[in-house]
Backbone bond lengths (Angstrom), bond angles and torsions (degrees), N, CA, C in turn:
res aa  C-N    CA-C-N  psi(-1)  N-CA   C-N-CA  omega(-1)  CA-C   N-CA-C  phi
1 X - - - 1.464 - - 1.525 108.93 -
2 X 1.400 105.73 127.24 1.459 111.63 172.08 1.352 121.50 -114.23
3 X 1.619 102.75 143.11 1.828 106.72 170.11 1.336 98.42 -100.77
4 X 1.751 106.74 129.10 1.393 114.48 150.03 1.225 132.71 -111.06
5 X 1.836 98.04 -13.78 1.340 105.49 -169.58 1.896 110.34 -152.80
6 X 1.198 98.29 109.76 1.583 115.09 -160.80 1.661 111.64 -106.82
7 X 1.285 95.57 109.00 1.576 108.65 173.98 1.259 129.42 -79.67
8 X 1.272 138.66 122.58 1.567 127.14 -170.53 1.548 113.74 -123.68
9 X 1.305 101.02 115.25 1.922 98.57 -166.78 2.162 98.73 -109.05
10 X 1.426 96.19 112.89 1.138 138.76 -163.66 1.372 139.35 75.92
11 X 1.013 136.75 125.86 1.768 145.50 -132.54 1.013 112.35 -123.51
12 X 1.401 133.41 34.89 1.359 139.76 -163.93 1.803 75.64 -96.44
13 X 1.503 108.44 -162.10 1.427 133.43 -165.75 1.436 107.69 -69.43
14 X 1.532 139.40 -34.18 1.380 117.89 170.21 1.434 100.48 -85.31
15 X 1.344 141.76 -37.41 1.331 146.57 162.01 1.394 106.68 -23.26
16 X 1.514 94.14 -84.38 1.593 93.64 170.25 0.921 154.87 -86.68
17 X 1.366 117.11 30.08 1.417 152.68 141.54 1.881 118.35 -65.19
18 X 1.388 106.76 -44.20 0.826 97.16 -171.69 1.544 112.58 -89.34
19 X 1.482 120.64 -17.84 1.509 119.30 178.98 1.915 94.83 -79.14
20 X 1.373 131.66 -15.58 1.305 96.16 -179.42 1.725 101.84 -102.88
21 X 1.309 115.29 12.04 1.767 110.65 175.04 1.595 98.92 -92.45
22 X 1.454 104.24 -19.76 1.802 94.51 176.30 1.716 106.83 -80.86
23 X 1.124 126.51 -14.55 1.311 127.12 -172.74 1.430 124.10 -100.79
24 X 1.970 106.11 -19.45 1.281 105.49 134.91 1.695 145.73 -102.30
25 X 1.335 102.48 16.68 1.312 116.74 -170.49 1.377 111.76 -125.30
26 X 1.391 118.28 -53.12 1.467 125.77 163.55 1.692 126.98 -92.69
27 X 1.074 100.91 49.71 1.848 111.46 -174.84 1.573 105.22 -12.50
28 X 1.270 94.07 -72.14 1.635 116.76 -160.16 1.516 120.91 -44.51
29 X 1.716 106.24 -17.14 1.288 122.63 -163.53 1.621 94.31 -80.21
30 X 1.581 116.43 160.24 0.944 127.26 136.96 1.690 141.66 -94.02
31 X 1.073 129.07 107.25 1.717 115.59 175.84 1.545 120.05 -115.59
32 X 1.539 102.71 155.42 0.950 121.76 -152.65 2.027 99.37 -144.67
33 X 1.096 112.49 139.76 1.796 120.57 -148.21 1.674 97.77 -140.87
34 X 1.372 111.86 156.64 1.393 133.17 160.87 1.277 99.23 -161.16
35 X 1.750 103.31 153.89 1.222 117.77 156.51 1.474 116.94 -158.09
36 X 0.914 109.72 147.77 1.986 119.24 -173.17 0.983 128.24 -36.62
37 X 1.694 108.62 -35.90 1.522 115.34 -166.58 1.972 93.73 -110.61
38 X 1.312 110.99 117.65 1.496 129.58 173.39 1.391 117.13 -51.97
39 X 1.564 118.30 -2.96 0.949 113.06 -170.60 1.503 112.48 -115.04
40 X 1.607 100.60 -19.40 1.611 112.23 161.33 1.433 103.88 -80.98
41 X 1.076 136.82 -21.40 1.297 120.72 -177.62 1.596 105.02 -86.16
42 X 1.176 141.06 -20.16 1.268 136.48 -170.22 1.911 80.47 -90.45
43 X 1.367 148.56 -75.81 1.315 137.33 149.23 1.154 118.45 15.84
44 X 1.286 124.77 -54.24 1.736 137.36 -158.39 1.588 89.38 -83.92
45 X 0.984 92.37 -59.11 1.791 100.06 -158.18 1.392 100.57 -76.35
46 X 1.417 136.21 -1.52 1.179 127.06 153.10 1.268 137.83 -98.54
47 X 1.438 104.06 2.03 1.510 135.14 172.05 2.151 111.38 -97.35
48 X 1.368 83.83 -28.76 1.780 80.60 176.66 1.436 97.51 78.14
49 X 1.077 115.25 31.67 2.087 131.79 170.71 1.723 90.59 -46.24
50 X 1.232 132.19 -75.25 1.068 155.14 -159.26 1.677 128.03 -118.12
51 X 0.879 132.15 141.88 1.586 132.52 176.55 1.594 108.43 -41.33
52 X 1.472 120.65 -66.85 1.267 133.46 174.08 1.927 109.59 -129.10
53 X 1.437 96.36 140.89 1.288 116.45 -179.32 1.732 109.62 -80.04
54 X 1.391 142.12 162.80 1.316 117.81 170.23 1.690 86.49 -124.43
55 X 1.436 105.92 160.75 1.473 101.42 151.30 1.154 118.98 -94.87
56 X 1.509 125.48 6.03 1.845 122.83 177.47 1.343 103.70 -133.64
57 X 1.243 134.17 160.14 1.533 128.14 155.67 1.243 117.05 -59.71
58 X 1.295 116.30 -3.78 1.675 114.07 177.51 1.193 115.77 -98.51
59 X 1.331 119.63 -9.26 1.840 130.66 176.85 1.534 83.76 -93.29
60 X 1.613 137.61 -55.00 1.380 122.41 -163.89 2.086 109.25 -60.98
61 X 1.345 94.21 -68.51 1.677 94.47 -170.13 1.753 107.83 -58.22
62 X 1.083 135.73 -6.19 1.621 119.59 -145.77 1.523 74.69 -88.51
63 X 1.455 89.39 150.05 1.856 116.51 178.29 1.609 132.01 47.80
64 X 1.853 93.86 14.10 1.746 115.06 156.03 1.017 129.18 -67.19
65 X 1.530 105.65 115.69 1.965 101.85 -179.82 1.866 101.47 -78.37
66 X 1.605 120.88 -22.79 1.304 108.50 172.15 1.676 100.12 -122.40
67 X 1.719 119.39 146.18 1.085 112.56 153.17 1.855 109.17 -123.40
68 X 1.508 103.92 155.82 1.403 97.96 178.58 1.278 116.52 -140.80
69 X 1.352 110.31 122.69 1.681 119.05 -139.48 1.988 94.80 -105.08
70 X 1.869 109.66 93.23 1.212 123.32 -151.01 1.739 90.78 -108.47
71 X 1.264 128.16 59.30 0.927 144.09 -139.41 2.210 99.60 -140.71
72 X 1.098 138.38 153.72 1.784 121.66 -176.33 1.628 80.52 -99.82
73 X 1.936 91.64 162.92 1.399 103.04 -140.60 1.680 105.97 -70.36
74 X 1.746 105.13 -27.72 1.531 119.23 166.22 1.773 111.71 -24.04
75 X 1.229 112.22 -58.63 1.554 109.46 -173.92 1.136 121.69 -102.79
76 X 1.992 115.04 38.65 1.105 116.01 -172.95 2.049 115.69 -70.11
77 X 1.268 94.38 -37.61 1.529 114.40 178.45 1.060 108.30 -73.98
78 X 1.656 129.52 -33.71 1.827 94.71 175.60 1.132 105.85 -104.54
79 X 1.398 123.99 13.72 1.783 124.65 149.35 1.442 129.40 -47.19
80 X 1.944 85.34 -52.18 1.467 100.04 -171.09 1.547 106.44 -82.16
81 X 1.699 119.88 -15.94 1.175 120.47 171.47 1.858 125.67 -67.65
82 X 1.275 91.46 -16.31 1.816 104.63 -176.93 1.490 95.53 -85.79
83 X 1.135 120.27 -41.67 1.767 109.76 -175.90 1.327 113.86 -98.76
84 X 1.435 121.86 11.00 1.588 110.72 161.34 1.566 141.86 -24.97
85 X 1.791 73.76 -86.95 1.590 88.47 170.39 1.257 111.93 -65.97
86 X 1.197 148.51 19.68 1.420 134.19 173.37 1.655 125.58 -128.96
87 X 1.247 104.35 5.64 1.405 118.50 178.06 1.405 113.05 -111.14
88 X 1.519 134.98 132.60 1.222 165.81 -179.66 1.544 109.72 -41.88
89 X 1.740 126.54 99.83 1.208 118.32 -170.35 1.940 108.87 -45.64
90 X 0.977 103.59 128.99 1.882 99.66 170.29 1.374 96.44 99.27
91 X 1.796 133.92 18.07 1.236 136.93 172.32 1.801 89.76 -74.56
92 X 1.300 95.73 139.92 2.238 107.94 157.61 1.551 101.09 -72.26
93 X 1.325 100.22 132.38 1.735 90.51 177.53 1.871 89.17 -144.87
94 X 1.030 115.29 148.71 1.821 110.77 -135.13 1.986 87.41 179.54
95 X 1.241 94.40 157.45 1.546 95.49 -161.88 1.700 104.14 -163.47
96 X 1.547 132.79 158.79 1.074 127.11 -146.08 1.960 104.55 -117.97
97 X 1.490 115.44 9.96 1.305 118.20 -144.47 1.656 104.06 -77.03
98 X 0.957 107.02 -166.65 1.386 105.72 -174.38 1.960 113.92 -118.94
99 X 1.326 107.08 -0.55 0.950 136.33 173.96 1.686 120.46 -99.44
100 X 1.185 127.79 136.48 1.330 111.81 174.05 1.831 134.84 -126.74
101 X 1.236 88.30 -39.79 1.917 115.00 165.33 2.056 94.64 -49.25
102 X 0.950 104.01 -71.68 1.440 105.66 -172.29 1.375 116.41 -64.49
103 X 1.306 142.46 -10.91 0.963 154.09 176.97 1.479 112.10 -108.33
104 X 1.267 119.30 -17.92 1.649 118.82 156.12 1.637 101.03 -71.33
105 X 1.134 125.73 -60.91 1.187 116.08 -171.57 1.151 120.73 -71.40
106 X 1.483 150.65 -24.59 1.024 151.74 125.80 1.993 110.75 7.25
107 X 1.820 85.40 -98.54 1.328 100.37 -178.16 1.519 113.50 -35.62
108 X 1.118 117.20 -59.75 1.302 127.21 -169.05 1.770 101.02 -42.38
109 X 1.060 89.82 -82.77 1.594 94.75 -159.86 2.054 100.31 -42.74
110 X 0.763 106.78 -44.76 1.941 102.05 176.47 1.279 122.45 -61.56
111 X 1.682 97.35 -28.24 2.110 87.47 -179.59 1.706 103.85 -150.20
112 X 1.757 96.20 83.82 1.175 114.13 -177.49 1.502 133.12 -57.84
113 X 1.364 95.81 -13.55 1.479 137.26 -169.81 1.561 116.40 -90.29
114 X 1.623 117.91 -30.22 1.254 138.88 179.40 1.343 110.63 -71.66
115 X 1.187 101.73 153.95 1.838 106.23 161.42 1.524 107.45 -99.08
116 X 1.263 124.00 91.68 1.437 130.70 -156.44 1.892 111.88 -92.54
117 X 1.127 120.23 94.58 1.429 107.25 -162.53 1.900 104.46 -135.02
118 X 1.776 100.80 73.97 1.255 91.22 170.26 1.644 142.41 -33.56
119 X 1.507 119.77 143.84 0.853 104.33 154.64 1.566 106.80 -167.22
120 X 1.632 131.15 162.84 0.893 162.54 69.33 1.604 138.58 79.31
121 X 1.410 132.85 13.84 1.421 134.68 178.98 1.229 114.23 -25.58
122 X 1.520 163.81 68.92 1.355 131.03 -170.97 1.537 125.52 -72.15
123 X 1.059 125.34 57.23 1.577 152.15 -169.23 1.220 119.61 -139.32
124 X 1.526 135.76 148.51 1.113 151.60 -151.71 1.406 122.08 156.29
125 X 1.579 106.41 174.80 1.559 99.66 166.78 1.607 102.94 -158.90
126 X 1.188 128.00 159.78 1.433 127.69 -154.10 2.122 91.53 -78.60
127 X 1.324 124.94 -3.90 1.109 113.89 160.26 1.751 126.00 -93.99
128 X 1.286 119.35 164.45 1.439 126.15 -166.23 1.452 125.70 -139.13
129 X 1.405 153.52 173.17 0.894 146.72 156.79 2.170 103.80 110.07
130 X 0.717 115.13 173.95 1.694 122.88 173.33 1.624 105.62 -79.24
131 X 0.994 139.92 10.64 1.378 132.49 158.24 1.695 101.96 -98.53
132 X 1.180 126.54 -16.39 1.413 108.29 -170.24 1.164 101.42 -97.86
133 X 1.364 137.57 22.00 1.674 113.02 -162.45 1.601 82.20 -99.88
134 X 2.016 99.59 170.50 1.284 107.24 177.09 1.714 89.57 -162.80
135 X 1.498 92.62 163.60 1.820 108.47 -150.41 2.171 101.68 -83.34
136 X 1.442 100.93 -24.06 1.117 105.52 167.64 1.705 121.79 -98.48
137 X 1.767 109.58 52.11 1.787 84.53 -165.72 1.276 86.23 -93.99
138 X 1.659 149.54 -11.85 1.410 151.53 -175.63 0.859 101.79 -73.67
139 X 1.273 137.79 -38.75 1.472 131.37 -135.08 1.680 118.18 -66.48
140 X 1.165 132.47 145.87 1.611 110.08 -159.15 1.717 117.07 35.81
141 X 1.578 132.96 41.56 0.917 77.54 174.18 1.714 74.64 -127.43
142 X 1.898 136.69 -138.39 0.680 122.63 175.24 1.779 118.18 -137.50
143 X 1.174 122.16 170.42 1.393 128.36 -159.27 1.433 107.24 -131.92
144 X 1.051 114.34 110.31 1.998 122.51 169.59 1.003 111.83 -79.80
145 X 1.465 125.72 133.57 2.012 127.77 -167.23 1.631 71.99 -122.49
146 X 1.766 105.80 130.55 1.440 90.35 144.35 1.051 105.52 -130.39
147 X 1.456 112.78 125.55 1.582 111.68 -178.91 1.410 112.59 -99.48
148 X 1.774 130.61 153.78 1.354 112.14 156.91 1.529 128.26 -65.50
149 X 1.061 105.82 171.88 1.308 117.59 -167.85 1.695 116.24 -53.82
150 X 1.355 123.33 -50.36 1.612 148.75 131.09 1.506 121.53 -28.37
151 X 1.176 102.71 -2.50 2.027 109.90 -175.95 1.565 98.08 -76.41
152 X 1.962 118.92 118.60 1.155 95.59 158.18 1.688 128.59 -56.08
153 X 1.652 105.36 164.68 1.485 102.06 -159.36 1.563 84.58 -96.12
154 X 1.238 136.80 -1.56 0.998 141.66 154.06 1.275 130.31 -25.06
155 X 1.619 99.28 -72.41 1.206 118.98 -157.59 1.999 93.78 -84.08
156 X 1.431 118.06 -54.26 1.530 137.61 148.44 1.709 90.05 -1.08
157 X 0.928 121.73 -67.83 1.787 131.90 -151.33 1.617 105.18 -81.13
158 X 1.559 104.53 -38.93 1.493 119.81 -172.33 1.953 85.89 -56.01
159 X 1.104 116.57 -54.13 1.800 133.40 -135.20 1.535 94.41 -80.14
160 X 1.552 119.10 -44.69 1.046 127.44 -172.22 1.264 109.52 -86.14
161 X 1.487 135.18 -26.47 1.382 125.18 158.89 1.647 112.23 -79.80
162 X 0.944 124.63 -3.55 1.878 125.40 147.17 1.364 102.67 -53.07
163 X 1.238 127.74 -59.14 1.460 133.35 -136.90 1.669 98.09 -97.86
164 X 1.365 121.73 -24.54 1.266 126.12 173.45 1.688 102.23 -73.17
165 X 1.191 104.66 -30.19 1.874 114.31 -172.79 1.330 101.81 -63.68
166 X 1.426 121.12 -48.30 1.412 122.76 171.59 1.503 132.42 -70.32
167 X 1.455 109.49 13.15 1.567 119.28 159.38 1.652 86.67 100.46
168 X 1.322 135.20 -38.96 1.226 122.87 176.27 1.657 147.31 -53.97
169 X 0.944 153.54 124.94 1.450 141.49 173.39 1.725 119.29 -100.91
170 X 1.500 69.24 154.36 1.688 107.95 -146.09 1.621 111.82 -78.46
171 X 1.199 143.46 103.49 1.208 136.27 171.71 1.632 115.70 -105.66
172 X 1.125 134.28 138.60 1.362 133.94 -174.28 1.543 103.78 -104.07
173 X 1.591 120.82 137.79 1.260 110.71 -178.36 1.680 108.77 -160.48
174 X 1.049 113.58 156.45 1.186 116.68 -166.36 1.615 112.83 -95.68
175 X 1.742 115.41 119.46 1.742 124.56 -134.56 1.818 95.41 -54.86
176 X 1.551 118.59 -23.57 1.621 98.01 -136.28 2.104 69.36 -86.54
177 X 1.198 129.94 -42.05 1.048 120.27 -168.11 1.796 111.86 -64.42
178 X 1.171 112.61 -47.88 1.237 105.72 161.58 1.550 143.56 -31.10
179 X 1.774 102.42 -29.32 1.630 114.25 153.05 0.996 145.34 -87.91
180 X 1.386 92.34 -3.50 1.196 111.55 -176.79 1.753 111.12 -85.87
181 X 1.807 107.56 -55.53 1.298 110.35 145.57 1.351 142.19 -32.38
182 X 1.243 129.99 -42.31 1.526 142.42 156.74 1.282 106.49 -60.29
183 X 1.255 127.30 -66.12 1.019 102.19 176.05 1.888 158.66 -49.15
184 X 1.651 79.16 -9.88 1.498 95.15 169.47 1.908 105.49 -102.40
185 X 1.440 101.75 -31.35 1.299 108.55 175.91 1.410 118.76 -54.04
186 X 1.562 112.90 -50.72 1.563 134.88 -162.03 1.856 125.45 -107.51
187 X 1.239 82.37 -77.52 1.118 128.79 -173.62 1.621 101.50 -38.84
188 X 1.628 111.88 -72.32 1.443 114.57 -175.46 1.858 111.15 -72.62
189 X 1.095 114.48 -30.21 1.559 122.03 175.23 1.932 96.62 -58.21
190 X 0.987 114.07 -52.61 1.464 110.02 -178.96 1.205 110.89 -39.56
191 X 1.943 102.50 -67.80 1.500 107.88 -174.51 1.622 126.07 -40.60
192 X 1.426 94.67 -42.10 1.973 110.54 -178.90 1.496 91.06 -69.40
193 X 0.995 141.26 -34.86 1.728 138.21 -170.48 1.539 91.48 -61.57
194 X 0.967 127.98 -70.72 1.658 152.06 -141.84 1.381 86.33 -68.14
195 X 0.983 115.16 -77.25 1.697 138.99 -158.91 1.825 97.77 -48.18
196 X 1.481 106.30 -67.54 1.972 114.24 178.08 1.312 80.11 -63.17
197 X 0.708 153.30 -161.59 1.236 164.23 -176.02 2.007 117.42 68.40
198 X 1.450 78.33 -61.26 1.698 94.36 164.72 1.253 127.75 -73.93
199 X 1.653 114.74 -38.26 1.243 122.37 168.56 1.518 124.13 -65.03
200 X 1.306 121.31 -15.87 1.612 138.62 171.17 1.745 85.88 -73.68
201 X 0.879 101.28 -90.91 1.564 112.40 -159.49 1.774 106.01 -32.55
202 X 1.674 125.47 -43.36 1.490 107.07 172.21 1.642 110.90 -88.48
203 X 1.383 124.13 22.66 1.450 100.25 174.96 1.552 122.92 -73.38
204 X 0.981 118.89 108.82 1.560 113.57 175.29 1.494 139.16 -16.67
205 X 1.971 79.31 -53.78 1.963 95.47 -166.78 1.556 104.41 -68.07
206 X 1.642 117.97 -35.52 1.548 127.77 -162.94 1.585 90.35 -109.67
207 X 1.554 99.95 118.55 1.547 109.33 155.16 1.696 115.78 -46.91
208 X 1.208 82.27 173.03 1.948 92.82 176.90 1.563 86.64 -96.50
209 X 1.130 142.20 -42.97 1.531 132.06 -159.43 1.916 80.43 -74.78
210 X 1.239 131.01 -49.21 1.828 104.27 -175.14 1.412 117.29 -45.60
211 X 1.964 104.28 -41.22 1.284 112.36 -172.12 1.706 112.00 -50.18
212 X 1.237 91.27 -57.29 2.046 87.24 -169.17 1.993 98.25 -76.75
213 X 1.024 99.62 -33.49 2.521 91.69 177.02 1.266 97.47 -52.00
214 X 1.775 139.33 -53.65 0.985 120.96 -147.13 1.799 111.04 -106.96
215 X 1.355 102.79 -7.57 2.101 114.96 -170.36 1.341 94.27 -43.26
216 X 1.638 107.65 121.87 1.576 138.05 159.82 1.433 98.90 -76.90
217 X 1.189 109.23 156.54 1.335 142.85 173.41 1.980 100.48 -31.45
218 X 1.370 105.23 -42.52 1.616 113.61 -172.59 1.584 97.53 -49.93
219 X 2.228 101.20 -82.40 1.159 113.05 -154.97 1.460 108.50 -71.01
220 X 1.446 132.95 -7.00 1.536 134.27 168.14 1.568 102.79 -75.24
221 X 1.105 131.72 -34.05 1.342 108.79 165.22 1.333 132.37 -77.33
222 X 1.222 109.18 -28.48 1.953 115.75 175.55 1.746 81.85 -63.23
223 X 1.010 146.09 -82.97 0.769 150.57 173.84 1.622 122.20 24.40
224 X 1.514 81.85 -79.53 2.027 112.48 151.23 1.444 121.69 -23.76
225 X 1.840 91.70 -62.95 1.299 71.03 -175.31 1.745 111.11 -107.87
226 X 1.009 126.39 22.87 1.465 139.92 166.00 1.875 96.00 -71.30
227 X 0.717 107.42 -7.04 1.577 94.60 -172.25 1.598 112.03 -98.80
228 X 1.616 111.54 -9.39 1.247 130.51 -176.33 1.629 111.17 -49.45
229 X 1.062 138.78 138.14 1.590 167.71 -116.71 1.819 79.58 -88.95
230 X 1.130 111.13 93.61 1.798 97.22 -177.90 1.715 106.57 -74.11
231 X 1.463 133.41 24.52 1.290 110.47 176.11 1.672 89.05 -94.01
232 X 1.550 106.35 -61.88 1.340 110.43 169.33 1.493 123.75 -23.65
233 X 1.413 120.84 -35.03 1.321 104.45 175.89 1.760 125.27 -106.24
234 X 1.155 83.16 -9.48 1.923 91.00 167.16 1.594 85.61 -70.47
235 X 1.177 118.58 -74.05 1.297 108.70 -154.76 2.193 109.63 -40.92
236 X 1.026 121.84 -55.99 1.474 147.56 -172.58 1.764 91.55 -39.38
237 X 1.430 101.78 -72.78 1.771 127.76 171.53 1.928 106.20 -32.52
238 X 1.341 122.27 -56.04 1.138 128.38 178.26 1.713 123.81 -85.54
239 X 1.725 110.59 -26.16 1.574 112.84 164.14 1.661 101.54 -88.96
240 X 1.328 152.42 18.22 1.430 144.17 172.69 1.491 100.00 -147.41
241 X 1.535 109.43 45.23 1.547 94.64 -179.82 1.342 120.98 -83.29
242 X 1.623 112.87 -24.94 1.656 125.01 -172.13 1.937 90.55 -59.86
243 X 0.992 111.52 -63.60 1.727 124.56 -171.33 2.092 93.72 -52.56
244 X 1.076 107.56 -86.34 1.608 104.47 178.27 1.895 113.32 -33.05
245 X 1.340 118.18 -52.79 1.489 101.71 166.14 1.463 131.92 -42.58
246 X 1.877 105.96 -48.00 1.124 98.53 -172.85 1.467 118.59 -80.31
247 X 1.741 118.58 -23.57 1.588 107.64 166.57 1.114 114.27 -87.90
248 X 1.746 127.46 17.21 1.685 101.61 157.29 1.598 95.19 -101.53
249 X 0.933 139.46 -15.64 1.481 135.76 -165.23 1.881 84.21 -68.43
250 X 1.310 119.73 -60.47 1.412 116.13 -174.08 1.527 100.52 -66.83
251 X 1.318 143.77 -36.91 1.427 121.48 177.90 1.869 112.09 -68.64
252 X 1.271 109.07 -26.27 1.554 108.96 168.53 1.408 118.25 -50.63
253 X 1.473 123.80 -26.63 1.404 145.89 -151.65 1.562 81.28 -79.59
254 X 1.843 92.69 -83.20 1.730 101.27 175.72 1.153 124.00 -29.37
255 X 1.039 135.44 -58.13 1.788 145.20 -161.16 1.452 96.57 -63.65
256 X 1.813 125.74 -34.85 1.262 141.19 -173.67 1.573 111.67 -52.70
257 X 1.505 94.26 -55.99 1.344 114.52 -164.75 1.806 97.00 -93.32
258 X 0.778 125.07 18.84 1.906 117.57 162.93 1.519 89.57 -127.86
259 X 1.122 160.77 -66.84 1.545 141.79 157.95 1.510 113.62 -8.10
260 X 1.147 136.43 -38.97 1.441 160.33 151.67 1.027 122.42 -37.74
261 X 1.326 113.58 -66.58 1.734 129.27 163.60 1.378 137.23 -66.79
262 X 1.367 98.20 -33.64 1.506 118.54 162.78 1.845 114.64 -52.19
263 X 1.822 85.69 -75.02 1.451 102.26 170.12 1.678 102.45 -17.97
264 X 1.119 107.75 -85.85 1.648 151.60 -148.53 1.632 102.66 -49.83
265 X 1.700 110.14 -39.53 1.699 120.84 -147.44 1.197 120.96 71.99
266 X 1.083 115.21 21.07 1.616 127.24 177.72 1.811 108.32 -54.31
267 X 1.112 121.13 37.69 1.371 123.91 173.63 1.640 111.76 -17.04
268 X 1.388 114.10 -56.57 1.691 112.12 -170.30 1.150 97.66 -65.13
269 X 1.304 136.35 -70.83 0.856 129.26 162.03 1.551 139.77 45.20
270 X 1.753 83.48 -91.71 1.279 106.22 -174.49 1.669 105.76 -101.02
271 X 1.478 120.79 -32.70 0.931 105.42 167.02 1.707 129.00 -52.02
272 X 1.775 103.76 -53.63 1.722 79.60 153.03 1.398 159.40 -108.26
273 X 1.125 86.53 45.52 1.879 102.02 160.46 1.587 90.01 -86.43
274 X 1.557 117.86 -72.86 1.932 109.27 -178.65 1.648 124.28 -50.91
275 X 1.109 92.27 2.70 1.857 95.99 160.05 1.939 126.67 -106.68
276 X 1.271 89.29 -27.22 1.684 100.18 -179.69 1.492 102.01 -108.79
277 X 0.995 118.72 10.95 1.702 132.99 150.97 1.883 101.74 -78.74
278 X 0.852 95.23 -83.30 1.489 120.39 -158.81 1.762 92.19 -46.30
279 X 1.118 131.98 -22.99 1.532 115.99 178.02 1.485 103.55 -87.29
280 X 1.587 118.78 -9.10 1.387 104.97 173.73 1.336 119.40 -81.27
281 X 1.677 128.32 -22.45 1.225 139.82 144.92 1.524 102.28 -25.35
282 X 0.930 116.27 -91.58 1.776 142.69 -174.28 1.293 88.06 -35.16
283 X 1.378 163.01 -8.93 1.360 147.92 -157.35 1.571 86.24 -127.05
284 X 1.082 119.53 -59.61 1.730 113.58 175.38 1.389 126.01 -56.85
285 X 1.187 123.25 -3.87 0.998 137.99 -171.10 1.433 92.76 -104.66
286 X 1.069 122.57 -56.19 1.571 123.33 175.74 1.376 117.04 -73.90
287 X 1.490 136.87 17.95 1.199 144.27 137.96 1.415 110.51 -104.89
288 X 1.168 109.50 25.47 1.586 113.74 160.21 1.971 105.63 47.30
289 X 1.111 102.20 47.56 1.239 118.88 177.03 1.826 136.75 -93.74
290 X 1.445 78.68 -32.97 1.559 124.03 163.05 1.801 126.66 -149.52
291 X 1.402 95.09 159.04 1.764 113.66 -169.98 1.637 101.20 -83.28
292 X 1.376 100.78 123.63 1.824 106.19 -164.96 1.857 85.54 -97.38
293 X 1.357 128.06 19.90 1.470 122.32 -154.41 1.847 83.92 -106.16
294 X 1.256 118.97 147.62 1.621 115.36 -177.50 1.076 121.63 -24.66
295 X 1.813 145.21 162.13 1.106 120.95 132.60 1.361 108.19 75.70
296 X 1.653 108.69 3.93 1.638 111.34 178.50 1.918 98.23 54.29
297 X 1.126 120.70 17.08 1.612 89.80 150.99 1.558 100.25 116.30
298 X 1.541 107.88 -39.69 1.345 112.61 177.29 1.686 112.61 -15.12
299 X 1.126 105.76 155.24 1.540 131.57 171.79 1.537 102.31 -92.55
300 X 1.373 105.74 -71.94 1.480 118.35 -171.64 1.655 100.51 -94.25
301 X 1.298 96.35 175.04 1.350 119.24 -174.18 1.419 132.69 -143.69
């Protein structure tokens, strides 16, 4: 199975990320884009997001051997419901969400006809919209395929040598575990972003102007990622909630037991949890996942 011609339905920053990594990585390809709001699409098409812009999902998907529905996971079904009828029985139709259980079932049930094989970018950046995308946001980083069990390995191979084309690597994984993973990966780090984040901003005693004069290295990064696209993550928060309950119910546990120690002076304690923490840093760093260089790498300061 071959891709020649890859459709991408919405063009915000992984969208449009991914039509300009196919245009420096996969020349040969053709792409072709939509998105809802008329004003990102006049954006797209003035950025060169994509080969051709559509004004319908039926000018973007028609005569795509892949489409990839870059869309938050909330409107995965009436995404996949706009390009039904118009995509090629045995089209790859594959999607970028951060969610996966709910987004198998989604797709499925709308395009019975598709070869439907979620998966997975793990890349981003706390900005959004069709001005932020960029041709290296994969690059080193990695991509979860989850296919069903019944997925030709064909088509599986077609999707994952796309995704290798875009500088990224390819891991195959099975969806319900995959949320489960994010969710300790993603998912709950968000929530603690959001949450400190919020809790700075109503404290009484400390202004919000102390909050942003004085933010250490800690609360300037939650920060980062507190700023993340909040439709995208309500939606993410409400399609992976069984998985997000059960690793905050177990991070509640934790938080229990250092409230405890604190209280207490439990020095060991806490010192080793902040020691058998800190080598998991050191392990990401050694999958070249992150910049072990100060300040994570920053330029500015």
């Amino acid at each position: 199975m071959t891709i020649r011609r890859v459709a991408i339905i919405g063009l915000g920053l992984i969208g449009g990320s991914i039509g300009l990594a196919v245009r420096e990585n996969l020349p040969d390809l053709t792409t072709t884009g939509w998105d809802a709001d008329g004003d990102v699409r006049a954006q797209a098409a003035a950025r060169g997001l994509v080969d051709t812009v559509g004004q319908t999902p039926a000018d973007a998907v028609r005569d795509a051997d892949l489409v990839i529905l870059c869309v938050p996971v909330g409107a995965m079904a009436a995404a996949a419901q706009a390009i039904a009828a118009h995509i090629t029985p045995g089209t790859i139709v594959s999607d970028v969400g951060s969610s996966k259980r709910s987004v198998c079932e989604a797709l499925g049930a709308a395009l019975p006809e598709a070869i439907v094989i979620p998966a997975h970018p793990v890349a981003g950046t706390e900005n959004s919209g069709p001005d932020a995308g960029f041709a290296t946001l994969f690059r080193q980083r990695w991509c979860i395929v989850t296919p069903a069990e019944d997925t030709p390995q064909t088509a599986v191979d077609a999707l994952a040598d796309f995704w290798v084309g875009l500088g990224a690597t390819v891991e195959v994984m099975d969806a319900r575990h995959h949320d489960l993973v994010l969710a300790v990966t993603s998912h709950i780090p968000h929530l603690i972003a959001y949450t400190i984040v919020g809790t700075a901003s109503d404290l009484e005693e400390v202004t919000r102007g102390e909050v942003i004069k004085y933010s250490a290295g800690g609360f300037r990064d939650f920060t980062r990622i507190a700023a993340s696209n909040p439709t995208m993550w309500r939606d993410v928060f409400l399609s992976n909630r069984d998985a997000v309950l059960e690793v905050l119910g177990r991070f509640t546990e934790d938080l229990s037991l250092l409230q405890r120690a604190i209280r207490n002076g439990d020095g060991d304690t806490l010192f080793e949890l902040f020691d058998r923490t800190r080598t998991i840093r050191r392990s990401i760093i050694d999958e070249g996942q992150d910049d072990a260089r100060p300040d994570f790498g920053r330029k500015d300061h």
